[in-house]
PDB file as gemmi writes it, atoms N, CA and C in Angstrom:
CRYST1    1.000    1.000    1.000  90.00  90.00  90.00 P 1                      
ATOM      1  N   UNK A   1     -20.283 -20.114  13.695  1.00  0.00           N  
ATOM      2  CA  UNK A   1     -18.873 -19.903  13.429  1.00  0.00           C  
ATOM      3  C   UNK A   1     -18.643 -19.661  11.946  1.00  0.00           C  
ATOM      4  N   UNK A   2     -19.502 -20.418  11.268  1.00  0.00           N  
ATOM      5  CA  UNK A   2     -18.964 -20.132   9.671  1.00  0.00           C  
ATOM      6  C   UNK A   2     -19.630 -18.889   9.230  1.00  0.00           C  
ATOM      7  N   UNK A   3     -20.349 -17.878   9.950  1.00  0.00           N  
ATOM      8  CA  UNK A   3     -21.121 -16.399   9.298  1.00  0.00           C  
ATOM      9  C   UNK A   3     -19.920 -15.957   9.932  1.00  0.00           C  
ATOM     10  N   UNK A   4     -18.711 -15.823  11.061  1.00  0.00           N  
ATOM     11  CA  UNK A   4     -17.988 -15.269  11.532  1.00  0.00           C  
ATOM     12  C   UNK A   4     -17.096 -15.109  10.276  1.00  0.00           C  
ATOM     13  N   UNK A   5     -16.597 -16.492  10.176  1.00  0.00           N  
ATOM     14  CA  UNK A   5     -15.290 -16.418   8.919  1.00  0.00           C  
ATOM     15  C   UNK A   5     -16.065 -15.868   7.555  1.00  0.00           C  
ATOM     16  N   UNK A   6     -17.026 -15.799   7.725  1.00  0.00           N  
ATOM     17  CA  UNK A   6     -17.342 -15.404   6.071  1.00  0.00           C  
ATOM     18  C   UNK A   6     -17.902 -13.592   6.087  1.00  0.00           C  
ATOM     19  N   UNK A   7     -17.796 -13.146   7.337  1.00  0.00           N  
ATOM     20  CA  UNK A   7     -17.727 -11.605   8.398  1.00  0.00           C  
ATOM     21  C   UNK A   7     -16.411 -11.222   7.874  1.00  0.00           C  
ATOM     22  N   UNK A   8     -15.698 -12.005   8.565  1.00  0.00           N  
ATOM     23  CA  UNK A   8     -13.959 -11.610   8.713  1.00  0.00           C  
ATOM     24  C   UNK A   8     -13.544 -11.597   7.414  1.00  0.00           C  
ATOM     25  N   UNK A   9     -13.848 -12.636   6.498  1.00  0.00           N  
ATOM     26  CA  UNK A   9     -12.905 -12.726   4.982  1.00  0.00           C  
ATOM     27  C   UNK A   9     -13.704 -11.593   4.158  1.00  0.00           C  
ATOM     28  N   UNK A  10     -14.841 -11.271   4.578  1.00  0.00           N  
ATOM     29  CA  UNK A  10     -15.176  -9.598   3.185  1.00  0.00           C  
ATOM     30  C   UNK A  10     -14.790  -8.738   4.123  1.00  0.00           C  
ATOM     31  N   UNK A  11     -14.495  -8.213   5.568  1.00  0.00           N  
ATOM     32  CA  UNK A  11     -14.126  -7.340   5.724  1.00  0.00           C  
ATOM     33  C   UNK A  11     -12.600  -7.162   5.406  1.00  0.00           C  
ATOM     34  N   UNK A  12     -11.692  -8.124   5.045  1.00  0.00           N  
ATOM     35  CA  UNK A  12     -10.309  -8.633   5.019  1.00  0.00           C  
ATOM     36  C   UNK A  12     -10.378  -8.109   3.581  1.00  0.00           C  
ATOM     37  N   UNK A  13     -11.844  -8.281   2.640  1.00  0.00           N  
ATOM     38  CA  UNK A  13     -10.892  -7.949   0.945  1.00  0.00           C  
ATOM     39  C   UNK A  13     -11.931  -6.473   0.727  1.00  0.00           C  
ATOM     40  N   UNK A  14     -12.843  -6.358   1.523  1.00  0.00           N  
ATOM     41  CA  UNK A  14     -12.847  -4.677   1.949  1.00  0.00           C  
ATOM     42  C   UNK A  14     -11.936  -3.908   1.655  1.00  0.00           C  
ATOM     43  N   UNK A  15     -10.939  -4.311   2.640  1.00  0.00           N  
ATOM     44  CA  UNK A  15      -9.610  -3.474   3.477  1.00  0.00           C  
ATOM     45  C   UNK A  15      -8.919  -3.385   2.015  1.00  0.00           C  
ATOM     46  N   UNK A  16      -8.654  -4.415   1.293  1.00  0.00           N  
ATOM     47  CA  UNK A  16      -7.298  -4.673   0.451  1.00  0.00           C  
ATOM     48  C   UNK A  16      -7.815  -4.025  -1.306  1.00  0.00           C  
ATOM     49  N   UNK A  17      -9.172  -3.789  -0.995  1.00  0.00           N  
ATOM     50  CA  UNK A  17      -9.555  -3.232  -2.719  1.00  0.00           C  
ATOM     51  C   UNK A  17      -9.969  -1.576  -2.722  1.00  0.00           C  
ATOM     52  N   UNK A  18      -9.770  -1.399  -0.994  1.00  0.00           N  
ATOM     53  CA  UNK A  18     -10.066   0.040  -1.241  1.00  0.00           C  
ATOM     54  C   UNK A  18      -9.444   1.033  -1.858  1.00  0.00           C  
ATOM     55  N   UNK A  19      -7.753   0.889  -1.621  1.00  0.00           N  
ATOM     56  CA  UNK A  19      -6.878   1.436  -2.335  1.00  0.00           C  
ATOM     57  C   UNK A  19      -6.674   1.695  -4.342  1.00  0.00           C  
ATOM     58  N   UNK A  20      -7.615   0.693  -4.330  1.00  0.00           N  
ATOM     59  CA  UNK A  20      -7.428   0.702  -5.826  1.00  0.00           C  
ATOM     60  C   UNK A  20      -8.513   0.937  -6.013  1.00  0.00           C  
ATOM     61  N   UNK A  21     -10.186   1.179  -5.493  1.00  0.00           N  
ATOM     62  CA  UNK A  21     -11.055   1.843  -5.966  1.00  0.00           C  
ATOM     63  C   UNK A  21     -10.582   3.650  -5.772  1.00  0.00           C  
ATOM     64  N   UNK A  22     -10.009   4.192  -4.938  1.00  0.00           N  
ATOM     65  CA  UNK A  22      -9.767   5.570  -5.176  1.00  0.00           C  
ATOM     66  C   UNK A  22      -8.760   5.554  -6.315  1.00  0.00           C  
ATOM     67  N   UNK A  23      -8.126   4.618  -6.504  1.00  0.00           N  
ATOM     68  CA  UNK A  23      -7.182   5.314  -7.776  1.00  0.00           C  
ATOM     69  C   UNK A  23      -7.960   4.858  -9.065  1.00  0.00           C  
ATOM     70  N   UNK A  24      -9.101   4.023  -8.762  1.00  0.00           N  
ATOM     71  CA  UNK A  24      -9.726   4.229 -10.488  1.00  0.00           C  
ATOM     72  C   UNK A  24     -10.416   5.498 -10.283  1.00  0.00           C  
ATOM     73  N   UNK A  25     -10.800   6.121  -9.718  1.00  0.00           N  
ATOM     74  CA  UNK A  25     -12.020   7.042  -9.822  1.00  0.00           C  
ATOM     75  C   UNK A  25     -11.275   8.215 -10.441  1.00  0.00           C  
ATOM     76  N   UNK A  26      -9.712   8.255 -10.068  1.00  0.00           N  
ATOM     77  CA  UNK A  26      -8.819   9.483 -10.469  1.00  0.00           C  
ATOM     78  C   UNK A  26      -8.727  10.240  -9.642  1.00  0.00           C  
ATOM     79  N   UNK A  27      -7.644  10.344  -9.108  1.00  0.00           N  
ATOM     80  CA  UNK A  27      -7.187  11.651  -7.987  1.00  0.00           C  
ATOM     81  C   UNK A  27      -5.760  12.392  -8.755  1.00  0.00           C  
ATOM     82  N   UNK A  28      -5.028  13.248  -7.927  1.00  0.00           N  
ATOM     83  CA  UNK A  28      -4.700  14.044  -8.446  1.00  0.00           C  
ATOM     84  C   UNK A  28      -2.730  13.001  -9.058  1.00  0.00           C  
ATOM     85  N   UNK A  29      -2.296  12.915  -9.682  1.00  0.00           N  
ATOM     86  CA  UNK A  29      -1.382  12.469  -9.947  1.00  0.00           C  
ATOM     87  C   UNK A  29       0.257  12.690  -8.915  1.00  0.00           C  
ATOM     88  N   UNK A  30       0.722  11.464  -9.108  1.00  0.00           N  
ATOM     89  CA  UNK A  30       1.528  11.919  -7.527  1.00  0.00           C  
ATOM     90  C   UNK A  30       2.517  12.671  -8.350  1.00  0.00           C  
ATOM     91  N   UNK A  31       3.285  13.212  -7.327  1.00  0.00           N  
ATOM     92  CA  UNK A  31       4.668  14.255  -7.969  1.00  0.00           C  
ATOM     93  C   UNK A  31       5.498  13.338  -8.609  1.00  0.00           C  
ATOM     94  N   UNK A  32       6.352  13.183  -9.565  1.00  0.00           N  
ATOM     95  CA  UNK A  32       7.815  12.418  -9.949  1.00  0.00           C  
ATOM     96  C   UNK A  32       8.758  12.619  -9.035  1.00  0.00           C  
ATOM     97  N   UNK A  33       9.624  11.601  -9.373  1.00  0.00           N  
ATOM     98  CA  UNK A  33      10.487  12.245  -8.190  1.00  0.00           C  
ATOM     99  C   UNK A  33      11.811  12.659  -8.727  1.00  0.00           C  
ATOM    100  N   UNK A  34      11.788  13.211 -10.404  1.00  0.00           N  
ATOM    101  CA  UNK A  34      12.565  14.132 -10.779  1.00  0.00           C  
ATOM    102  C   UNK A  34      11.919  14.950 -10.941  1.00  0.00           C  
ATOM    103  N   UNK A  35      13.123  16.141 -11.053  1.00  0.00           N  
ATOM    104  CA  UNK A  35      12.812  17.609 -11.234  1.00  0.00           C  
ATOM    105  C   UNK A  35      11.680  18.071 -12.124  1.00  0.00           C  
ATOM    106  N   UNK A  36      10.452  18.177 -11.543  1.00  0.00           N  
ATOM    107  CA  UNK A  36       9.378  18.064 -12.494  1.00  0.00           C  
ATOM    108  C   UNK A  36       8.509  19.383 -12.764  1.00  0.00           C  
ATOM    109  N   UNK A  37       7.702  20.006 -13.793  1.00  0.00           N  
ATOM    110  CA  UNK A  37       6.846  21.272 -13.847  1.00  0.00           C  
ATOM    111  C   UNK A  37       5.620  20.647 -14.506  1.00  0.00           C  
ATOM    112  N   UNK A  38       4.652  21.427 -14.270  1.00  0.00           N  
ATOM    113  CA  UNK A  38       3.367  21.307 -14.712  1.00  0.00           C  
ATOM    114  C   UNK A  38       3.726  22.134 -16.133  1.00  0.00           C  
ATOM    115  N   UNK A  39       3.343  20.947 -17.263  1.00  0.00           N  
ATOM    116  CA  UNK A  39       3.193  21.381 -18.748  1.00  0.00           C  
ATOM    117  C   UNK A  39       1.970  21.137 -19.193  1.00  0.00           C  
ATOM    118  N   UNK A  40       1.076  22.502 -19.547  1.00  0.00           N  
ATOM    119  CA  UNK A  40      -0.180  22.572 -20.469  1.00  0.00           C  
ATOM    120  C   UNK A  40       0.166  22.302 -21.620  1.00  0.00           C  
ATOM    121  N   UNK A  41      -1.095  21.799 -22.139  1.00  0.00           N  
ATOM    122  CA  UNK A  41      -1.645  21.860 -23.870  1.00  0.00           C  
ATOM    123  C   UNK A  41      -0.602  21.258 -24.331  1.00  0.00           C  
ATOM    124  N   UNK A  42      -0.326  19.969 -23.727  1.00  0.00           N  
ATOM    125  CA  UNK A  42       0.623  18.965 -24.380  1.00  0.00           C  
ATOM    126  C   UNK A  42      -0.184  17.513 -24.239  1.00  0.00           C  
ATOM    127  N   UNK A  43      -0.934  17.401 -23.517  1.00  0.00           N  
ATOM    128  CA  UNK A  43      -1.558  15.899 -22.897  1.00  0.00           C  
ATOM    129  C   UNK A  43      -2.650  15.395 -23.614  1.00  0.00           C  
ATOM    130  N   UNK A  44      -2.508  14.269 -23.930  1.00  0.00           N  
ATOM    131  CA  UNK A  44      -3.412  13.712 -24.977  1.00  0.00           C  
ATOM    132  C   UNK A  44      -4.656  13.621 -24.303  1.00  0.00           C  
ATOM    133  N   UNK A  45      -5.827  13.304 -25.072  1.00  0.00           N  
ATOM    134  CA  UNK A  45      -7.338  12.909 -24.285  1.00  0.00           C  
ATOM    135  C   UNK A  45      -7.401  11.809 -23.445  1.00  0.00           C  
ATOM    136  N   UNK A  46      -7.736  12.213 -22.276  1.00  0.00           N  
ATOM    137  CA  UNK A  46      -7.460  11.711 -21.319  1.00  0.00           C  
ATOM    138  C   UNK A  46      -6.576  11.128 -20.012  1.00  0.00           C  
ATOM    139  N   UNK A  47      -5.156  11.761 -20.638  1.00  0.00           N  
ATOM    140  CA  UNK A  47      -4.107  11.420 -20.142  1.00  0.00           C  
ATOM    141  C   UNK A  47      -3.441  12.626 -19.326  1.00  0.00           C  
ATOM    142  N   UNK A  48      -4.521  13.823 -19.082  1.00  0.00           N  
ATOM    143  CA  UNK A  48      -4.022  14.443 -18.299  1.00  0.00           C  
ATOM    144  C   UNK A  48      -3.825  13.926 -16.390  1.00  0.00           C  
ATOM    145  N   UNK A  49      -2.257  14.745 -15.828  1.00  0.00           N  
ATOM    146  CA  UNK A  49      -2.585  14.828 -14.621  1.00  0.00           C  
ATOM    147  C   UNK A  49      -2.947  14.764 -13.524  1.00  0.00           C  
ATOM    148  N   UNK A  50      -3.870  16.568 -13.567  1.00  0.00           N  
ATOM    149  CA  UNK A  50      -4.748  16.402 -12.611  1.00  0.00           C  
ATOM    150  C   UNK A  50      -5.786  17.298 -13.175  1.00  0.00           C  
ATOM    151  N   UNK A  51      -6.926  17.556 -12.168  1.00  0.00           N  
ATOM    152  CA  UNK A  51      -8.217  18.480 -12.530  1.00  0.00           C  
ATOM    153  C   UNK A  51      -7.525  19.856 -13.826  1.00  0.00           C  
ATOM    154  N   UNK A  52      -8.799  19.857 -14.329  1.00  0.00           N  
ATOM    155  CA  UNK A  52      -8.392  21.196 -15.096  1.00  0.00           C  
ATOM    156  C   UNK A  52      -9.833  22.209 -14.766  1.00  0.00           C  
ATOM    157  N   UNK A  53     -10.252  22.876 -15.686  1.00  0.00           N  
ATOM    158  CA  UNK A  53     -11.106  24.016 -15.401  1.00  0.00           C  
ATOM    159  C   UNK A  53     -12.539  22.990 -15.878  1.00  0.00           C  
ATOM    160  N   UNK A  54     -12.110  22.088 -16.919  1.00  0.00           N  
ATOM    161  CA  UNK A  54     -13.652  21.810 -17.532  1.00  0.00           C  
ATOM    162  C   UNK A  54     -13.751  20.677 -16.651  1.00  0.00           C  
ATOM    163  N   UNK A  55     -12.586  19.768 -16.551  1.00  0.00           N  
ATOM    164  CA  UNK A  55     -12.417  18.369 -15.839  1.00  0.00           C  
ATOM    165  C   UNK A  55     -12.516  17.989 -14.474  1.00  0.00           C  
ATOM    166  N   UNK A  56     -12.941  17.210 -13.844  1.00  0.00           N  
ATOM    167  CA  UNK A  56     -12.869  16.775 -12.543  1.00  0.00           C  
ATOM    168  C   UNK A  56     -11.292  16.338 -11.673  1.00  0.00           C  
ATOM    169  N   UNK A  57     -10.824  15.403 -12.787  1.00  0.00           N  
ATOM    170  CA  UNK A  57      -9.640  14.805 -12.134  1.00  0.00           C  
ATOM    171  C   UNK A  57      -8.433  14.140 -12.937  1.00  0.00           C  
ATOM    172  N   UNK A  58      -7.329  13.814 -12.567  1.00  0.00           N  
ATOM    173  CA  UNK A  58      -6.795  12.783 -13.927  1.00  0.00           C  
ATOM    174  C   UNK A  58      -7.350  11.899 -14.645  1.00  0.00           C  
ATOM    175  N   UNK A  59      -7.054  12.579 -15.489  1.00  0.00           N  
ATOM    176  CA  UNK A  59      -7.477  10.712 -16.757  1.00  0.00           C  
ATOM    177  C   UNK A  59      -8.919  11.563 -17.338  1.00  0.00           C  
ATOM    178  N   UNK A  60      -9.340  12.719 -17.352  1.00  0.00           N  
ATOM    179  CA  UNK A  60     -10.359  12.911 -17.517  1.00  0.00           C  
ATOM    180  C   UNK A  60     -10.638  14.579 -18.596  1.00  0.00           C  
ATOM    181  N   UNK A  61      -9.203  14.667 -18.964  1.00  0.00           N  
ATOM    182  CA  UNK A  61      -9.203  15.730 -20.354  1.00  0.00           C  
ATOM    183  C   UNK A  61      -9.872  15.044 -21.442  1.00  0.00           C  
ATOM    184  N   UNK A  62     -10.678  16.292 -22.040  1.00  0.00           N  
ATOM    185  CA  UNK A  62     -11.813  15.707 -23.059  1.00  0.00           C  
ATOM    186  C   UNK A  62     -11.180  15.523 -24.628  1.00  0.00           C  
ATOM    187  N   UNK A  63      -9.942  16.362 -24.762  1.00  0.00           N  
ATOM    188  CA  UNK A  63      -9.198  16.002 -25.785  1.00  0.00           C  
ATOM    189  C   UNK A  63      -7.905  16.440 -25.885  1.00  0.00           C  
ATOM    190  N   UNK A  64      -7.361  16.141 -26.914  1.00  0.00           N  
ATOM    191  CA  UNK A  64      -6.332  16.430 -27.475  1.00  0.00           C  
ATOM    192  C   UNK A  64      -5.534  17.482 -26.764  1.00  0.00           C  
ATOM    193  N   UNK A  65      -4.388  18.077 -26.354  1.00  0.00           N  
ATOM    194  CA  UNK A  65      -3.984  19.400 -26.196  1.00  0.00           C  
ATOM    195  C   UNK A  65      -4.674  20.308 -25.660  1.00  0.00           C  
ATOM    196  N   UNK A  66      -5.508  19.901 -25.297  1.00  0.00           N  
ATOM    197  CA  UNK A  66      -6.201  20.651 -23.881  1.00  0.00           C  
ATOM    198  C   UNK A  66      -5.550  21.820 -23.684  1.00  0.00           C  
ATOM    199  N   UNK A  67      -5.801  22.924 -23.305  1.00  0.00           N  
ATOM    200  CA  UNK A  67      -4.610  24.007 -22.860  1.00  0.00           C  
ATOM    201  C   UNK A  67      -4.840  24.463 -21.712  1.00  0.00           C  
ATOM    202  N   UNK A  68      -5.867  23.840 -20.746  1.00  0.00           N  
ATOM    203  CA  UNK A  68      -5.907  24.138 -19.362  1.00  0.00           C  
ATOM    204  C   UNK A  68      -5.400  22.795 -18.801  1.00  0.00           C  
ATOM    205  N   UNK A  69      -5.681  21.634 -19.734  1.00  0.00           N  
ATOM    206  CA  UNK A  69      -5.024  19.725 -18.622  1.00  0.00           C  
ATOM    207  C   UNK A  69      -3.104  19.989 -19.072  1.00  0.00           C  
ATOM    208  N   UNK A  70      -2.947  19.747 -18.113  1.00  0.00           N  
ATOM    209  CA  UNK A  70      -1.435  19.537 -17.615  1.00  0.00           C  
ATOM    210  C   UNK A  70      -0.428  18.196 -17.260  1.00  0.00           C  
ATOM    211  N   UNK A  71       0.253  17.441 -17.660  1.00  0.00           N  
ATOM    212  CA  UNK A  71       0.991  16.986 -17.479  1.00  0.00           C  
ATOM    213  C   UNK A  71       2.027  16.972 -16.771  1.00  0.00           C  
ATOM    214  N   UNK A  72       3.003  16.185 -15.890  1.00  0.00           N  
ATOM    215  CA  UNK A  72       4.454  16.300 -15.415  1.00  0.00           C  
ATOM    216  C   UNK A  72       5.309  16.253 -16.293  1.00  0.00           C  
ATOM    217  N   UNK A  73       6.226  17.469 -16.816  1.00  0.00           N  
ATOM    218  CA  UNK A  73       7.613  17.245 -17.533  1.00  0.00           C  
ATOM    219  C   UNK A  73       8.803  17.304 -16.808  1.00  0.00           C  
ATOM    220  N   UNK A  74       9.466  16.973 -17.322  1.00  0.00           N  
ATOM    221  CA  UNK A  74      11.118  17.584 -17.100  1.00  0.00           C  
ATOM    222  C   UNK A  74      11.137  19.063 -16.787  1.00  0.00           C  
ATOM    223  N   UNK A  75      11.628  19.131 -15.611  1.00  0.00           N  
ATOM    224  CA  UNK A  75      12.279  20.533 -15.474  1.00  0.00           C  
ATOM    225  C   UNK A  75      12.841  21.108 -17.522  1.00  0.00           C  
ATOM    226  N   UNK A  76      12.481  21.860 -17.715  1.00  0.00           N  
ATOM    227  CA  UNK A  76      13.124  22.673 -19.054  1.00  0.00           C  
ATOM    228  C   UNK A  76      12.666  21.664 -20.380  1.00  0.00           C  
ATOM    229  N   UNK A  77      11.836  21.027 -19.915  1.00  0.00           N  
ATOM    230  CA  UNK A  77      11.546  20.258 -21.555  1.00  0.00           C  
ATOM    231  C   UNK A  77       9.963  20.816 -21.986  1.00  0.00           C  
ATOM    232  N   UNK A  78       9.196  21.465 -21.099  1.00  0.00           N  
ATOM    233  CA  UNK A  78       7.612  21.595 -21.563  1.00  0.00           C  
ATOM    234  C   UNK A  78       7.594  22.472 -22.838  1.00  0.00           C  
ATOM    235  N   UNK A  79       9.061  23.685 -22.565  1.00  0.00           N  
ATOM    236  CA  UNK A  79       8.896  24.685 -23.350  1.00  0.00           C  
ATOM    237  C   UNK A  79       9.435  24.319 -25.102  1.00  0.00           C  
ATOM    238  N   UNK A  80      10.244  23.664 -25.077  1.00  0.00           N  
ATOM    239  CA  UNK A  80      10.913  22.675 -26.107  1.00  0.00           C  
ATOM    240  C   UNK A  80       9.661  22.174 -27.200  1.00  0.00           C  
ATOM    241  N   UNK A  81       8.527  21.556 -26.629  1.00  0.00           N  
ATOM    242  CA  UNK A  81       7.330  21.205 -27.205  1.00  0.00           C  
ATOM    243  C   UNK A  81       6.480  21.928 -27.543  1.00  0.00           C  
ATOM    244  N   UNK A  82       6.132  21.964 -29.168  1.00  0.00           N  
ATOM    245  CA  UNK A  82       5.404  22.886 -29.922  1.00  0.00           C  
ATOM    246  C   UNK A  82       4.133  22.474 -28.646  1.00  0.00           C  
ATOM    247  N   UNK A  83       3.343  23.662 -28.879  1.00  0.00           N  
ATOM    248  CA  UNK A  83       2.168  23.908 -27.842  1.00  0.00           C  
ATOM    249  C   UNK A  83       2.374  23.951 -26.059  1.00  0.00           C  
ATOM    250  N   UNK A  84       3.563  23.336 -25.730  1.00  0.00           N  
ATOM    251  CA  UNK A  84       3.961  23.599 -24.561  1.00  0.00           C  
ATOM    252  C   UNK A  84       4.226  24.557 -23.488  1.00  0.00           C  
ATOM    253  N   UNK A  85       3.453  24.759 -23.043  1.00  0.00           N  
ATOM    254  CA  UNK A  85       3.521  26.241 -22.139  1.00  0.00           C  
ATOM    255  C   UNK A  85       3.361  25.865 -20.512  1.00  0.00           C  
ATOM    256  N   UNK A  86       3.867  26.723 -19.903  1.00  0.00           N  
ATOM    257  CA  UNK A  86       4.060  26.444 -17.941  1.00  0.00           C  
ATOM    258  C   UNK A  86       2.271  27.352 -17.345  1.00  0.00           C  
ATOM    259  N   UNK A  87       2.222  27.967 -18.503  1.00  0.00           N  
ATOM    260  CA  UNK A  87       1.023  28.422 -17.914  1.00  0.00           C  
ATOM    261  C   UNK A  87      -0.051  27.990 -18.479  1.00  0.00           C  
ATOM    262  N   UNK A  88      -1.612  27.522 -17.798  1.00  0.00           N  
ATOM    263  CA  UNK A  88      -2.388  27.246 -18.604  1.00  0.00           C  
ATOM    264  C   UNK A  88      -3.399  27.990 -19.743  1.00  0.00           C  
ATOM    265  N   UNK A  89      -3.766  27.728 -20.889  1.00  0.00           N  
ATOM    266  CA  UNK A  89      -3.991  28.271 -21.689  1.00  0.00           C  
ATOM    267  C   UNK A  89      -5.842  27.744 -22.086  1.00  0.00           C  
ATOM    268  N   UNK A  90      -6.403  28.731 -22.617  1.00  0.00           N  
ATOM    269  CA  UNK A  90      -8.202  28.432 -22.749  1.00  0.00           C  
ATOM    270  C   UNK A  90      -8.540  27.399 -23.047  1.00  0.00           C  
ATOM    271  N   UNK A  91      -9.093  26.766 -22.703  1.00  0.00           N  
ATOM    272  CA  UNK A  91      -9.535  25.428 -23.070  1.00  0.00           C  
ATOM    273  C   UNK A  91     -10.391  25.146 -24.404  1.00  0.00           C  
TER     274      UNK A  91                                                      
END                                                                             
């Protein structure tokens, strides 16, 4: 009986840590739920998004202003920001 409960309690914190091993690994960033656009060559190292051309996934731009990693802005604010562009730009 006690290999049962000690069966049941790792499959129980299995269940409850899986969710947060896919979000360390980095997946794609969820939408906002304001009016939002994809803004290049604004996102600091590492703080992009989602995938870019060199990168795998969020969290994983190699530097600075990247001009292919993208960020979520404001509807009408990406363009406002020196280096800010809707389209992506060479990395």
């Amino acid at each position: 009986m006690r290999k049962t409960n000690l069966f049941i309690a790792s499959a129980v914190a299995a269940a409850l840590t899986m969710p947060f091993v896919s979000l360390a690994q980095g997946g794609p960033a969820p939408k906002p739920k304001f009016e939002a656009q994809k803004c290049y060559g604004v996102a600091k190292a590492g703080k992009n998004d989602c995938q870019t051309a060199n990168s795998s996934c969020a969290g994983t731009s190699k530097r600075d202003s990247q001009g292919d990693a993208w960020i979520y802005m404001p509807a009408g604010a990406c363009e406002r920001l020196v280096g800010g562009s809707l389209q992506p730009k060479r990395a």
